[in-house]
N, C-alpha and C positions, 0 to 999 in steps of 0.2 A: 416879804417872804414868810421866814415864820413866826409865830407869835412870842412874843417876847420872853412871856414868865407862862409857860402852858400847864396847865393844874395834874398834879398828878393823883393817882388812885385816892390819895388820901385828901386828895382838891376835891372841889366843885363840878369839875370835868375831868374826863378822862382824855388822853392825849388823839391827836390826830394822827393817823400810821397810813402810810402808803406801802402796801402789800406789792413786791416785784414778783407777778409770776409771766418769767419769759416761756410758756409754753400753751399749750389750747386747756381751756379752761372755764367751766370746769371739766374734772374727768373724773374715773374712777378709781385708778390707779398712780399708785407715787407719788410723787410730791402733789399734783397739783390736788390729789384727795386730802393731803394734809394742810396745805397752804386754804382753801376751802374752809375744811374743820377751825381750824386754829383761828381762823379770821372770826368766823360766827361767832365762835367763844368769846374773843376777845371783845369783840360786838356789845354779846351779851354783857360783860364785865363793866360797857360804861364808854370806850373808847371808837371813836368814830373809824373804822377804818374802810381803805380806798386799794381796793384789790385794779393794780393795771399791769393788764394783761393782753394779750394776744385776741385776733379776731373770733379764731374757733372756738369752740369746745363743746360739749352734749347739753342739749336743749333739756332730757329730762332729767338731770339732777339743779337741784335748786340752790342758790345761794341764800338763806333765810335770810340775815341781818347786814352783811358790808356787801358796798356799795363797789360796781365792777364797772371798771373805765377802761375802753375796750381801742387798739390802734386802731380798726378800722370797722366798720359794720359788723355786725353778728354774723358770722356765719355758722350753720350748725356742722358738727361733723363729729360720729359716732365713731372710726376708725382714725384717732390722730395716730401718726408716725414720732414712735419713739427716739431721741438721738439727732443729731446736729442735719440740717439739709440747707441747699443753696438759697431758697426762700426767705430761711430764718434773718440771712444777713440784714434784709432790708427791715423785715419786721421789726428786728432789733434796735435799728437805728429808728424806727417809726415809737418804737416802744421809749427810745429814751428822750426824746420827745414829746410826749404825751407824758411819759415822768415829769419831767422838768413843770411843763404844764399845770399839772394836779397836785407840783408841793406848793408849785405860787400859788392857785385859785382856791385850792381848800386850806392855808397856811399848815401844812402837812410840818410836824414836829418831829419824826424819826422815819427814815426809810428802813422799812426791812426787806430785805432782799434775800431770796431764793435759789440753789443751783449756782453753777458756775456762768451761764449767761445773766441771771437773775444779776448775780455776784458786781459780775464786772458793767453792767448798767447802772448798777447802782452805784459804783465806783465814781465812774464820768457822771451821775447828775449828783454826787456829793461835790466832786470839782467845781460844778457849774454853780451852785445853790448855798452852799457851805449847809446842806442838812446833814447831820450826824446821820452813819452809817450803819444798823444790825443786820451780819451777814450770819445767814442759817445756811452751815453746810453740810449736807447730805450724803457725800460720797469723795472717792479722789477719781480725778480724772485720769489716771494713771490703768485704775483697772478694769476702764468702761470704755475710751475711745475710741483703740483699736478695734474693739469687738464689735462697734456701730458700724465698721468698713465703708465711711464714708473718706477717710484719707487713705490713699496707699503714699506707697508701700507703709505696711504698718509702722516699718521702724520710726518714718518719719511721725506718725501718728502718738510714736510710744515719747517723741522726745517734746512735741506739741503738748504733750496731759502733761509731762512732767515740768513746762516751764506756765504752764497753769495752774499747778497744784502749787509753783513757788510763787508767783506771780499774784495771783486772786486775793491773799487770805493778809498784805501785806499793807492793804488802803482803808479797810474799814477799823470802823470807832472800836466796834466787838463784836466776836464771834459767837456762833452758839454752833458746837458741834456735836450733834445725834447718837453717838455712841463714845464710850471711854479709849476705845481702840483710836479713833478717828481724831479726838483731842489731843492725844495721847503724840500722836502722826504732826500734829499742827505746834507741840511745843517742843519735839524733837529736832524738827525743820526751823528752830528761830523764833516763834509767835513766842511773846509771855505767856506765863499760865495764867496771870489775872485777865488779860484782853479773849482768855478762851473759857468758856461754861461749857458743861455735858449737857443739853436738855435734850431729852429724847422724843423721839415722834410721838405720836399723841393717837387717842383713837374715841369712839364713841358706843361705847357700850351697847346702848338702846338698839342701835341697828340689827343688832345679832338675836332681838328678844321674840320677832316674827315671821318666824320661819315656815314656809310653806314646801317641804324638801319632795312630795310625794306626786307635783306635777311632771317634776323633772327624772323623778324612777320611771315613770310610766314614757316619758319620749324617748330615752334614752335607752329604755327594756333592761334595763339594767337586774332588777328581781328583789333576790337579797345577795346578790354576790358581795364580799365584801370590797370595799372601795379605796383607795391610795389616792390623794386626790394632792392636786396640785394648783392653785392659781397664781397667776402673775403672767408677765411677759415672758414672748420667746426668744430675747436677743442673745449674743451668745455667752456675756457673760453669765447670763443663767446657769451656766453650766447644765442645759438639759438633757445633756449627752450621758451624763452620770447617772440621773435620775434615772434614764432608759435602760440602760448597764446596771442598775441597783434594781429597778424592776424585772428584771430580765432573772435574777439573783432571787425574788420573792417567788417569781413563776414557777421555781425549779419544787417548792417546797409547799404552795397554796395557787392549786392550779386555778383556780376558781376567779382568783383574785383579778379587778379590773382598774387599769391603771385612768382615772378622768385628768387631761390638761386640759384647765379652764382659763381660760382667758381675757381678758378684757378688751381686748384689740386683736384683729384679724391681720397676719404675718405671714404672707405667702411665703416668700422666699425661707424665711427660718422655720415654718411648720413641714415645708417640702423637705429641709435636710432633717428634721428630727424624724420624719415618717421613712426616710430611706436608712437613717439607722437602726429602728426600731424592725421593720423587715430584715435588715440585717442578722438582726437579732432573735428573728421567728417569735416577736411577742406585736406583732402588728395586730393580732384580732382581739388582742386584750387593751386596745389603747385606742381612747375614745377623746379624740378633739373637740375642742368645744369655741367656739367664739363666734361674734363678740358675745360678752353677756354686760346685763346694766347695773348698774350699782344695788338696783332693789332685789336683782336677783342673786347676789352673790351669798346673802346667809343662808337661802337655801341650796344652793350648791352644798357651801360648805354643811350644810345640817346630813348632806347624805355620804358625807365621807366618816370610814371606820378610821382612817391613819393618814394626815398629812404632811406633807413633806417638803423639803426645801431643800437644793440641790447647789447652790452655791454658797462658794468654800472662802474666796477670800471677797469679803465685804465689811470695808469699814465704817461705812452707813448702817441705819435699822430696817433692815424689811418689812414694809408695813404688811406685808401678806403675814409675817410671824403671826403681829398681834392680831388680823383678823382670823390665824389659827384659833389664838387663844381665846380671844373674844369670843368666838365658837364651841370654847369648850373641848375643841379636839384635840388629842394625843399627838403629838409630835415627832415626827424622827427628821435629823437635818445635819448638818457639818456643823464645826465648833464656829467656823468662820461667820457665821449667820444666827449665833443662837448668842442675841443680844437679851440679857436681862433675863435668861434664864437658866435654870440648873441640871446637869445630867439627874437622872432617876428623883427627879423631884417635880419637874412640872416641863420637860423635852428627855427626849432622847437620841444625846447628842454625840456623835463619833466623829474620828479624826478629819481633818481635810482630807480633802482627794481620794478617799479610800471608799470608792462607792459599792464595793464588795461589804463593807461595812456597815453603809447606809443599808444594802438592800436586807442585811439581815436584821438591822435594829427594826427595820418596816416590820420581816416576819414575826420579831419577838412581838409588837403591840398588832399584830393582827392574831398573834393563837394567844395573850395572856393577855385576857379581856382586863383583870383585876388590875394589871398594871395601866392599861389603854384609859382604863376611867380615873386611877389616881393620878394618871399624867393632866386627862385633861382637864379636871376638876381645879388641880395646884395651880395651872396655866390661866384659866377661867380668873381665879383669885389672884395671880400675880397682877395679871393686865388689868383687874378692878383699884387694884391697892396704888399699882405706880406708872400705870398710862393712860390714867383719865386727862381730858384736855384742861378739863377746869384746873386740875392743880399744875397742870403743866404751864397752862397758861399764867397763872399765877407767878411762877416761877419769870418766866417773860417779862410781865408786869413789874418784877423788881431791878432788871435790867433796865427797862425804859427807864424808870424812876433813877439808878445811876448815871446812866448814859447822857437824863436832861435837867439833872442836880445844878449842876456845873458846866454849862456849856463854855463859858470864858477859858477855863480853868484847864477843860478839856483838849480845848483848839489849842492854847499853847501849849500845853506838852507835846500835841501833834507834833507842832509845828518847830520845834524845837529837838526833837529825836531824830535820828535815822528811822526808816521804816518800819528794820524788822525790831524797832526797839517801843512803837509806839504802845502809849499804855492810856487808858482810862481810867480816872483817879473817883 
């Protein structure tokens, strides 16, 4: 299975990681953009890693450096569907299989695992394997389920997240959860605080450095109106109902103003109800849909936006759209619930949950006080240089492995010798 004594950063070799991404991959959005990033880096750092993953994902973004061991043929497909579907069951079980697989043939030294399918795959081939567990969690299933309206009745759906959210986080070796909210959530609910780390999403600077924003003024006829610009997905925990209700709010005051939702993935059904509330709303001629678009072209999206924004309130994950704001350089207005890692009046502008009469005016304040719009996004630009580069993030990883494969003896029997929610990594 695996290698006995595997040399860590300060060894000869770097360890061997099999990367769990239970989704199509790569993409350019969410996790699987981060799981991606992270792998390269880690890559880079020395460490062989073994990204298995799903059949699909976008033919043009490249994986540079780890290695993608795929359930079944390639298949390309530019519009993945976000959120749990009847499919996934079998691929899952094809994916923990093909795990199990690539920790015996590559003697794979730590599984990390990804997401709550990522999670509990990893779970069952730690069972099967006895490879030590790192579970990277992203989000609760609590406040995203229901909104996927793949279960009804919801209720049944709200009591499914919550016996996942107690269920997932109670088998592996350690955790690493993406915001202080989210950790926070994990040692209230039973986790030690040593079995749980904060490491935050990670992002890559460089991509934001060549921006070409003036193809896309000219398709779009856009001019110079000023722009409010939005990307990500349309599910509903998006909360994009607010964003339309907050724009609706900047209308009243900067009629000029044009609302871009950019996209990564094409969402019939949720782009149909956000355009009938926006009609509702008599701001339909200001709101310009956009999708898909491809990884290369998302800095210059963002390079033509005056003010961006972000519409959901409770997230205890990181939004990687945040850092690809800041990465950007742009001003920010958002809910306190989503403004991870950064400061009202110092690098976002950030208002209470729920209150999208709130949002739509903090959008107005950084579209008429330009002085503020460039000190917001300057401080953002430097926050996300200083503390969500991957390299140091990955570093950060890099000393987990190094605990986690210190002591593997040592490790297992405390496992094995605790109750669940008691287990701890020494």
């Amino acid at each position: 299975m695996r290698k006995a004594a595997p040399y860590g950063r300060n060894g000869a070799e770097g360890y061997s990681i099999a990367m769990v991404a239970a989704c199509p991959f790569p993409a350019n959005h969410g996790s699987a953009a981060s799981i991606r990033e992270m792998s390269d880096t880690l890559s880079q750092m020395g460490h062989s890693v073994h990204i298995v993953t799903y059949p699909t994902g976008q033919e043009d973004i490249l994986v540079r450096h780890a290695k993608v061991h795929r359930a079944a043929p390639f298949r390309p497909e530019m519009n993945a569907k976000v959120g749990p579907s009847p499919e996934k069951f079998l691929l899952d079980f094809k994916l923990l299989q093909l795990l199990c697989r690539v920790i015996h043939r590559e003697h794979i030294d730590i599984i990390h695992a990804h997401n709550y399918e990522g999670g509990l795959i990893g779970v069952i081939a730690k069972w099967i394997t006895g490879c030590p567990l790192l579970y990277n969690a992203v989000n609760l299933m609590a406040d995203e389920l229901a909104g996927y309206r793949f279960i009804r009745p919801a209720w049944l759906a709200h009591g499914i997240a919550r016996a996942l959210d107690w269920f997932t986080p109670i088998f592996p070796n350690h955790i690493t959860a993406v915001s202080p909210e989210l950790r926070q959530w994990f040692v209230e609910h039973g986790i030690p605080e040593d079995k749980v780390d904060m490491i935050p999403a990670g992002m890559q600077p460089e991509l934001f450095d060549r921006a070409t924003p003036e193809k896309f003024r000219a398709r779009h006829a856009i001019g110079d109106r000023p722009i409010v610009m939005y990307t990500g997905v349309l599910n509903a925990f998006q909360r994009i109902d607010y964003l339309l209700r907050a724009f609706a709010v900047v209308l009243k005051e900067q009629s000029d103003a044009l609302l871009l939702m950019v996209s990564p993935l094409i969402s019939e059904f949720h782009e149909r109800e956000h355009r009938r509330l926006a009609s509702e709303l008599g701001i339909s001629d200001a709101v310009v849909w956009i999708a898909p678009h491809s990884l290369d072209d998302l800095p210059s999206y963002l390079a033509l936006a005056t003010v961006t924004a972000i519409s959901r309130p409770e997230c205890p994950g990181h939004p990687i759209k945040l850092l690809n704001y800041m990465a950007a350089g742009k001003p920010i207005a958002c809910f306190a619930g989503s403004a991870k890692g950064v400061r009202h009046l110092h690098d976002a502008f950030i208002v209470p949950n729920h209150d999208w009469e709130a949002l739509g005016k903090g959008i107005i304040t950084l579209l008429k006080d330009r002085a503020l719009a460039a000190k917001l996004g300057a401080n953002a630009r430097a926050t996300v240089l200083a503390n969500f580069d991957w390299r140091q993030i990955c570093a950060k990883i890099e000393c987990i492995y190094d605990r986690l494969l210190a002591a593997p003896t040592e490790a297992a029997s405390t496992q094995n010798q605790s109750a669940p929610f008691a287990t701890r990594v020494r």
